[in-house]
Structure formats: C-alpha cells, structure tokens
C-alpha positions as CSV (number, residue, x, y, z in Angstrom):
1,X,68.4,157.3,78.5
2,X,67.3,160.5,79.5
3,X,66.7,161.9,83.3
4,X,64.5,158.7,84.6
5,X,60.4,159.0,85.4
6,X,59.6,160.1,89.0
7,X,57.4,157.5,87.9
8,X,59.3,154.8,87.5
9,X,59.7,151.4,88.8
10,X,63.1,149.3,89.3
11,X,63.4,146.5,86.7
12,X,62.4,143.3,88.1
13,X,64.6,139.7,88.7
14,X,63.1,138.2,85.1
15,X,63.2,134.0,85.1
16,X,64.8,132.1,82.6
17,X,62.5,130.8,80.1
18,X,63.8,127.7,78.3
19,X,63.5,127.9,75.0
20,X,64.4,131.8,74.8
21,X,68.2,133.3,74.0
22,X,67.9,137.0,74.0
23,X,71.0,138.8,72.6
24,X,72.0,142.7,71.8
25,X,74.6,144.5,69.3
26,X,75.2,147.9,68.4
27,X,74.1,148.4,64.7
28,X,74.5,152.6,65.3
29,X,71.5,153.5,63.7
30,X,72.1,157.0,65.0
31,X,75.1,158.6,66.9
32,X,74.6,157.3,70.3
33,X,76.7,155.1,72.6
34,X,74.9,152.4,73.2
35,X,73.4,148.6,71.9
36,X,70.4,149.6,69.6
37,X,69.7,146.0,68.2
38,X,68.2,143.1,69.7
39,X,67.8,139.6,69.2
40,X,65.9,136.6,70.2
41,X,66.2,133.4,69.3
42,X,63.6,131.1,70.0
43,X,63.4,127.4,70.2
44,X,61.8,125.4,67.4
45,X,57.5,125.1,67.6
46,X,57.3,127.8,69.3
47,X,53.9,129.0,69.4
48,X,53.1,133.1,68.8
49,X,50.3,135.7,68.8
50,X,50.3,139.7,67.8
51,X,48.0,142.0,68.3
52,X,49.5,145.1,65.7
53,X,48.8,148.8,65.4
54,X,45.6,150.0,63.2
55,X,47.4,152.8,61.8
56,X,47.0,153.0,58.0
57,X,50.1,154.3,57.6
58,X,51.9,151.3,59.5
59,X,55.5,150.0,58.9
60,X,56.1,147.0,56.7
61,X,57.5,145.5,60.2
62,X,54.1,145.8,61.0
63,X,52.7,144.4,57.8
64,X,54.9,141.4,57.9
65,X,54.5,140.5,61.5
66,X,50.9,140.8,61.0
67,X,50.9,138.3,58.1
68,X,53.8,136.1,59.7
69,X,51.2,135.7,63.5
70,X,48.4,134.1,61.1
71,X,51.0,131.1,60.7
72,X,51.1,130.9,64.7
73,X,55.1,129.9,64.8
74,X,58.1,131.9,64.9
75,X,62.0,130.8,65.6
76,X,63.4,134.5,66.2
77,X,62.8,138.4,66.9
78,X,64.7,141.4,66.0
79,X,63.9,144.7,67.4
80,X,66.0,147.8,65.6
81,X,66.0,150.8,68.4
82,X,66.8,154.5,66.7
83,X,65.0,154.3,63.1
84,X,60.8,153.2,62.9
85,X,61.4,152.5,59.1
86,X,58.0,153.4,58.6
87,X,56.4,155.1,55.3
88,X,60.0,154.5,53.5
89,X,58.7,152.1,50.8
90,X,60.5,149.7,48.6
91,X,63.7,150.6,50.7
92,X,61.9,150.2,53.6
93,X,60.9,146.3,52.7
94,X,64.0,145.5,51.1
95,X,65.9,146.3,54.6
96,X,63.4,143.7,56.9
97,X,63.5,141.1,53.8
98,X,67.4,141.2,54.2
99,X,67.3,140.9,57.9
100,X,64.7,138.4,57.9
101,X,66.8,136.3,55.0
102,X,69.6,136.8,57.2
103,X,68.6,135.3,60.3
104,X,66.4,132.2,58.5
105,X,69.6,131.2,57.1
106,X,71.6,131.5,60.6
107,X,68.6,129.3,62.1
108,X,67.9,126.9,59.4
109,X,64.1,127.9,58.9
110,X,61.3,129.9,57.4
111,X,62.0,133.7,56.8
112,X,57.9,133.8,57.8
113,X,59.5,132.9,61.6
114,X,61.6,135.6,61.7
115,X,59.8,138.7,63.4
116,X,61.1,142.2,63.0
117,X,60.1,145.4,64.9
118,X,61.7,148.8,64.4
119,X,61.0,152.0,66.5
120,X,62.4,155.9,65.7
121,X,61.9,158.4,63.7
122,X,59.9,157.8,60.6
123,X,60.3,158.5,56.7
124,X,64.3,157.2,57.2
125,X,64.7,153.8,55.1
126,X,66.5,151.6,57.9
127,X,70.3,151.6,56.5
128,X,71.1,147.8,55.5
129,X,74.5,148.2,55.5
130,X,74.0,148.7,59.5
131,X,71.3,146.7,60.1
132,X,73.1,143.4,58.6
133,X,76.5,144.3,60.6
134,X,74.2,145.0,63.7
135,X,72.6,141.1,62.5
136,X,75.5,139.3,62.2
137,X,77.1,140.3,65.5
138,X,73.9,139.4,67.5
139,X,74.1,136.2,66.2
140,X,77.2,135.4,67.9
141,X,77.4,137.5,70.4
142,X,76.9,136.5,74.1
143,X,73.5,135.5,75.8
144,X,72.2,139.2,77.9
145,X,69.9,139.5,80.6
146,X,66.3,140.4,80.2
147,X,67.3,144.0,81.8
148,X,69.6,144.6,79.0
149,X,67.6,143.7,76.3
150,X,64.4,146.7,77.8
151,X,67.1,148.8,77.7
152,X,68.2,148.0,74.2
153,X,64.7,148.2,72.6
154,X,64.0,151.7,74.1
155,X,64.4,155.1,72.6
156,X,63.2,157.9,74.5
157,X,62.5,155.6,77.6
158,X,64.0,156.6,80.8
159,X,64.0,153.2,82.1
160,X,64.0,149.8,81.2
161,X,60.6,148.1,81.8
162,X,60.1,144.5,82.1
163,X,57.0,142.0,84.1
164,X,56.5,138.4,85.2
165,X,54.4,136.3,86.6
166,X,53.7,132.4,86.5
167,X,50.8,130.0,86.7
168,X,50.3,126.2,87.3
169,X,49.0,124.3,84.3
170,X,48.6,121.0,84.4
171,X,50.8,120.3,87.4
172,X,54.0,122.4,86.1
173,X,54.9,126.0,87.3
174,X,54.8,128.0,83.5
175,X,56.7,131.3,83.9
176,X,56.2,134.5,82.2
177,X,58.8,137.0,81.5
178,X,57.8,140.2,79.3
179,X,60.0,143.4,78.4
180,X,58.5,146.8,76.8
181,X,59.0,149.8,75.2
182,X,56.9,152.9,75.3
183,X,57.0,156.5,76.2
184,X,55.7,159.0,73.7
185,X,53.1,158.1,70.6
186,X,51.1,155.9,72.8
187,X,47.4,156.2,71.9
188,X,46.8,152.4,70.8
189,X,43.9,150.7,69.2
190,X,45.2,147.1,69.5
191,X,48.8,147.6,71.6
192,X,50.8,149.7,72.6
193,X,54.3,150.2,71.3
194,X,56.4,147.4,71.0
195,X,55.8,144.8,73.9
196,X,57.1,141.1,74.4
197,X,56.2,138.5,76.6
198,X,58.1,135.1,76.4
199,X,56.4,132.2,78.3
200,X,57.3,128.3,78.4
201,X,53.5,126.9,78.7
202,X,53.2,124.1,75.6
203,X,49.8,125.9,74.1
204,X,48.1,126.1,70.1
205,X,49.1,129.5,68.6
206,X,45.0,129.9,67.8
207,X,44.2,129.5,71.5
208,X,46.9,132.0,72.3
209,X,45.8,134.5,70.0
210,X,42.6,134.5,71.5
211,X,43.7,135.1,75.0
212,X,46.2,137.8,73.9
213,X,42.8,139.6,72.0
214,X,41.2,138.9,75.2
215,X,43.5,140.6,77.4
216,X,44.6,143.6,74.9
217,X,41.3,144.9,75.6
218,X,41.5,145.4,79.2
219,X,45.4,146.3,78.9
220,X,47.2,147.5,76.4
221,X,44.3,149.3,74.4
222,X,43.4,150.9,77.7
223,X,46.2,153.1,78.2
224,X,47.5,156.3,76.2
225,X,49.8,159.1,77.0
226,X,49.2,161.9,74.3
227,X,46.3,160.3,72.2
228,X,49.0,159.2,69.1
229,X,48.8,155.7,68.1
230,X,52.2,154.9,66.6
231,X,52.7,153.6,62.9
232,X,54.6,150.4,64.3
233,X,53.0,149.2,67.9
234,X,53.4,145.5,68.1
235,X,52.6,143.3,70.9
236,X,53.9,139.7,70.6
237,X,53.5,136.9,73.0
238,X,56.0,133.8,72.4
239,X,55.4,130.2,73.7
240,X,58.3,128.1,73.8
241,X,56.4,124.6,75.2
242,X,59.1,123.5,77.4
243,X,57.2,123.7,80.5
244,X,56.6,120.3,79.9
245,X,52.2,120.8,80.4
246,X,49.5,119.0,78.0
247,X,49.2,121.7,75.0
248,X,46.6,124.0,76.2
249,X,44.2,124.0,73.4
250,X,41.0,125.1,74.4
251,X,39.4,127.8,77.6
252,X,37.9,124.2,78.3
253,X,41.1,122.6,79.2
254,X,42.7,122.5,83.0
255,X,44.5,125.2,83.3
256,X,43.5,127.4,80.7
257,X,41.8,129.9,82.9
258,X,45.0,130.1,85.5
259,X,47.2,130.9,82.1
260,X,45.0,133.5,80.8
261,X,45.0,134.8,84.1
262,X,48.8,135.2,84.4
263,X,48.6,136.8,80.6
264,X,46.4,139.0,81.5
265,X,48.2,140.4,84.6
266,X,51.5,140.5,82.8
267,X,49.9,142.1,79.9
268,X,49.0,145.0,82.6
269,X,51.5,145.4,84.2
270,X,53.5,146.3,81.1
271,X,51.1,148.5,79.8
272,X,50.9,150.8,83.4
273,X,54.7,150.9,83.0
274,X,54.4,152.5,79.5
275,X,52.2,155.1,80.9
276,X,54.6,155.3,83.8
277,X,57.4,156.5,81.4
278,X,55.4,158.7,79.7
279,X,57.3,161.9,78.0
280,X,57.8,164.1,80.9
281,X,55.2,163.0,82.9
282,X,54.9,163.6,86.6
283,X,51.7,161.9,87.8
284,X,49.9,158.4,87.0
285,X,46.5,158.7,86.6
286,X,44.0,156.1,87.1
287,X,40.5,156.7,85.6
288,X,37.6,154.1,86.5
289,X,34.4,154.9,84.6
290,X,31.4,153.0,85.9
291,X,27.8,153.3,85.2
292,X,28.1,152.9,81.1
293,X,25.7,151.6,78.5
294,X,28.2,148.7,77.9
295,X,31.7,148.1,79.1
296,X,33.5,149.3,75.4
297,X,31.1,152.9,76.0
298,X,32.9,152.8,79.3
299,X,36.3,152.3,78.1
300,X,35.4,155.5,75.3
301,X,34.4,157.7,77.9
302,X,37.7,156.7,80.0
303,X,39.8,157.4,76.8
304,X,38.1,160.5,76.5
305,X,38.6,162.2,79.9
306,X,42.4,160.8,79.6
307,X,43.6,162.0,76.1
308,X,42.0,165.6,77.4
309,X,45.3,168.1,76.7
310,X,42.9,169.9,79.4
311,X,42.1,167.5,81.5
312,X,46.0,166.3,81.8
313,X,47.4,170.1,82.0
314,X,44.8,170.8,85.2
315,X,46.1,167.6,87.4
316,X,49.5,168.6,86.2
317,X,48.6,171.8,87.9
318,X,47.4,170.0,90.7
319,X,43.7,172.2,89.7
320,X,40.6,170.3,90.6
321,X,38.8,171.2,87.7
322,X,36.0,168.9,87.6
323,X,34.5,170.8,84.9
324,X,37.4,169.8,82.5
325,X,36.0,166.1,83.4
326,X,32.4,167.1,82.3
327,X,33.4,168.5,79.4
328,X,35.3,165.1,78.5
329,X,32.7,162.7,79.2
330,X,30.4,165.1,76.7
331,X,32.3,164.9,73.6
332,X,32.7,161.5,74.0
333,X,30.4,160.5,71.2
334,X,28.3,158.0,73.8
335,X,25.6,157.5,75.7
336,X,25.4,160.1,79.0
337,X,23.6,162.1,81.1
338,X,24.4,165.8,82.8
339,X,21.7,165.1,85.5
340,X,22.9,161.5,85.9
341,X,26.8,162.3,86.2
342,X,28.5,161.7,89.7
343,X,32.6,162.5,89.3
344,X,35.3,162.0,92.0
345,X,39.0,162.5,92.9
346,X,40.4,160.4,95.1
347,X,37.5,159.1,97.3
348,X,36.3,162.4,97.8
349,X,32.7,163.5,95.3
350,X,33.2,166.6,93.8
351,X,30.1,166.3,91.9
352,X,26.4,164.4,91.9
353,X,23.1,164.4,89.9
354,X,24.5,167.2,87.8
355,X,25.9,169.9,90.3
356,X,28.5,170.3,92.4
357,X,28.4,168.8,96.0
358,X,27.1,171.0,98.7
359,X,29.4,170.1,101.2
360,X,32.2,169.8,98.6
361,X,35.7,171.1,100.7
362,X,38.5,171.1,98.2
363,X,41.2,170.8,100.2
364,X,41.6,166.5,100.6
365,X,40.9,167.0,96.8
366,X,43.9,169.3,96.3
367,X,45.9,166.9,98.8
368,X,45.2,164.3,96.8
369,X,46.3,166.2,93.7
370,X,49.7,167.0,95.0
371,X,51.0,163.0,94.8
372,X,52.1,160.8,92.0
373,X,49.4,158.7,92.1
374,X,45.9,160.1,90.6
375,X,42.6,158.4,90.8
376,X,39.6,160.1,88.9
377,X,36.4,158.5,88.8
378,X,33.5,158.7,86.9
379,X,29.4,157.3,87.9
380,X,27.4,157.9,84.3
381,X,24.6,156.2,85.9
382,X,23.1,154.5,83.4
383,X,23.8,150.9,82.9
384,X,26.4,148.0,84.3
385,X,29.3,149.3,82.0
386,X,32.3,150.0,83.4
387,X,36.5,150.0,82.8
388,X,39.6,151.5,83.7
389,X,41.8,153.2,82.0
390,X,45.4,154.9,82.6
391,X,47.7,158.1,81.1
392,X,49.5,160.7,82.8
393,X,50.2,164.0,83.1
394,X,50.8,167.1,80.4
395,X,53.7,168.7,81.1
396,X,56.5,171.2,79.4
397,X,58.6,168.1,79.5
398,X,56.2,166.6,76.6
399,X,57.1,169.9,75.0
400,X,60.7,169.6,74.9
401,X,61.2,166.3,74.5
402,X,59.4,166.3,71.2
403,X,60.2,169.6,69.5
404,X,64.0,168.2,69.6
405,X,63.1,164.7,69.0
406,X,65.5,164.9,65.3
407,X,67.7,166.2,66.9
C-alpha cells in the first residue's frame, strides 16, 4: 500500500461469523510482494444478494455474478487483486469459468455458487496459469483474519477497510462483518467498487435483495470520488443462517426492520471509508441537499456539486467559492431556483434568496475549510426532497497516482 489517507480510519475488531472461512494466496498477478487473491468459503444455503455496476462495458465477473445473485445462493467468493479482467473477451470468460470449475469441484457444488470479482487494470485477460496456482493454494491454505483479507482485495488502497454492526432478530444477537475496496474509479450507479458484507441472520435471498436495493440507494450510490463508475463494482451481501433466528422472509416479520437497520448502517459505513481512501485526497466532504422536488432530485443535485473538478479543487484550496456551488446545483439537469437557493459551509450561510449574505464574514468559513472534515449544504427551497451525499477532495495526488497507474 501506498502512503496511508490522512483520512483514514484504523481497521476495526471484525466478529466471527459462523458459516464464513475467509482465506488469501499470492497468485502474483503483477510484480508486487504481497497476497493478491482471496477466498471465502461459505457454508451450504447460504443466502446472497448483489447490487452490480451499470457500466456497459462491465467485466464478465460482473456478468456472471449478476446472473449467479438471481439464484439467491452461493457456497464461495474469489476476489483477484492486480488485473480487472474486464473488456478481454473470450479469454477473459474462459479464466472466471476455470476458476469457478475449480472451486465447485473443491466444494462439491454448483459452479453458479461460485462468485468471482477481479479489480486492476483493464484490457489484460486474467493469466489462468496464475489464477488456478493462486486457486489451489487458497483452498488449503490457513483460515486469515478479516484485516488480512481488506488488505488482500485492495489495489491502490492505502488502508484496509472493514465495518460491523449487529441486531437482535428474533431473540438472537445476528452479527455483521463487511470488508471493502475502493479508492479511485468510484462514481457508482448501483455500488461502489467491490464491497462484502457477511452476516449470520437465517433470511430468503429475495427479501435480502430487497433490503440491499433499499440501502444501496442511501449508501453506496451516494458517494463518488472522481465521477468514474468502474467496469466491475460489485457489492455482495452473504447470509450464512447460523444465527439460529426464524428465516426472515418478509419487512412484516419481527425483526426485519432491526436487520435492515443494521444493513443499512454497515452498508454506510463502508461506503464513507471508500471516499475516505480516495486517490490523494485530503478532506471528506459531506454534502446535505435539502429542499428538492423529490428525494432522487436531491441526491442529483448532491452528485452534482460533488463530482465538480471545481467544486473539489476550491475546498482543496481551502477557497470558499460558493459560486462554484451555484454553478453546480445549475447544471444539474433538475428542478431549481436562483432566487430560492440558500448554500452553507459548516453552519455558517454564505448565501440566501439568491445573493450573498449581508453580514457574510468569511473567516469561520475559511476556519472551517482548513480541517478534514467538510460539510456543504444546500436549501433549493422547493419541496420535502432531500439526501446526503459524500466525495473528497481534488488534489495533485489524483494526478500522480493515475498517470503512473501501468506502471
């Protein structure tokens, strides 16, 4: 990894899940020293969900996983770190089909259980030769710790990232544990990179698919850090059923809402720590639009201001250029009014009804700017819409990381 985030947070003590094995190997898809392949096995009947990039040009990974979710079960995961093996055809197929052949035989089930993710550089078919040494010596080699496998599954992440959380359903403590991988390319329209969560609750995969939808929305599809959605962002949510609760089956059921609950706070806190880890990025910023037509023209306007290369270069300078956040909520594309518009930084107005604030004094505004921590916000005054949304900073760190990223 390269020099960690400013922004970063220290990996947290991750529970057991029953159910869940994860494992790592070093299958040296590129010349690095390090563990670049992953693997999770998973106990049989366990329930999943995706939510998968809507990039046209997405990776078979994503293809497969996407078909594989619709049959709601899966017995094992295998993330490749180092090579996307996106937009590399036939070749490109051939290498997940052995992998996924591979491990179905190893596990005694369907190759349709077998989820594969890869992340890299893209237009390189993933070497077979590699990945099926890389395979067979995750399959036997030790059990790692949930802090190992984050680190495994990143590229040009500067530190591992992982959540939990838990909820009671149905008299029984269910745990989540999640792990993710994100720093550059993140502009999602479903997820965000390649995210996991891994939770014990007994639950249908239908029902869980629903909540995952559900909490995508407000998560992972509300976060970018240079407006590039990447051809292979995944987000998968695992449930093993050994916490021993009545299958959740429908929101009707007890416990339902305390599960989506948890999902939904795990979901966020992975996707803040993507922005977090963002390619040289120096401050997190928080947008909270308010005042929208509807909650989604909220969440547009948010996006908006936060994938800005003008908006993100002024806070980098610390510049409280308000204007910049005009000029974002305009081109939009939805519903707004200049007269109507109230914009603040921090807790401090800069601007109301159209014009700056009389008794506007910049300087708590510039204090403000000169932290880590950024909070713009946005009144369109039009309706009961509102949503947050989170990026970072534009720095020459972006620059540099991703002119030499071949390299």
């Amino acid at each position: 990894m390269t020099e960690r985030s400013p922004l970063a947070r220290p990996f947290p003590a991750l529970p057991t899940i029953e159910g869940v094995t994860p494992r790592i190997a070093r299958a040296r898809y590129k010349e690095w020293d390090r563990c670049d392949l992953t693997y999770v096995a998973l106990s049989e009947g366990t329930a999943v969900a995706g939510v998968f990039t809507r990039n046209v040009c997405s990776s078979t990974e994503v293809e497969l996983g996407r078909e594989s979710a619709a049959g709601g079960r899966a017995r094992a995961l295998i993330v490749n770190a180092g090579n996307s093996n996106a937009f590399t055809g036939y070749r490109g197929r051939e290498a997940v089909d052995q992998i996924r052949t591979q491990v179905a035989a190893h596990l005694g089930c369907s190759i349709d259980e077998v989820f594969v993710s890869s992340t890299g550089v893209i237009g390189v078919p993933l070497p077979q030769d590699k990945a099926r040494a890389g395979v067979d010596a995750a399959l036997t080699a030790a059990p790692c710790t949930w802090e190992q496998a984050a680190e495994t599954i990143g590229t040009t992440d500067t530190f591992a990232k992982g959540a939990t959380t838990s909820a009671i359903v149905d008299g029984r403590t269910v745990r989540l544990a999640g792990i993710i991988k994100g720093s550059g390319m993140i502009a999602p329209d479903m997820a965000t990179m390649l995210g996991y969560v891994f939770t014990d609750v007994a639950i249908e995969p239908a029902l869980l698919q629903q909540m995952l939808d559900t909490c995508n929305r407000a998560s992972f599809s509300c976060i970018t850090v240079d407006g590039d959605t990447s051809t292979s962002d995944t987000v998968l949510v695992f449930a093993t059923g050994k916490a021993g609760n009545a299958p959740l089956r429908t929101m009707d059921d007890p416990g339902a809402d305390a599960f989506l609950s948890a999902l939904d706070d795990i979901c966020g806190q992975l996707a803040k720590l993507v922005v977090r880890d963002g390619e040289g990025a120096r401050k997190f910023i928080e947008i909270a639009v308010s005042g929208a037509a509807s909650d989604e023209s909220a969440r547009r306007v948010g996006l908006s201001i936060a994938n800005s290369p003008l908006v993100k270069t002024a806070i980098a300078g610390e510049d409280a250029n308000w204007g910049r956040v005009v000029m974002a909520v305009g081109k939009a594309g939805e519903p707004a009014d200049r007269d109507r518009l109230a914009i603040r930084f921090g807790d401090i107005w800069v601007a109301k009804d159209g014009l700056a604030v009389e008794s506007y004094d910049e300087t708590p505004v510039a204090d403000h700017l000169r932290g880590g921590e950024i909070r713009i916000g946005v009144d369109l005054g039009l309706g009961d819409g509102k949503a947050t949304v989170w990026t970072c900073d534009l720095t020459h760190g972006y620059i540099s990381i991703n002119a030499d990223y071949r390299s």
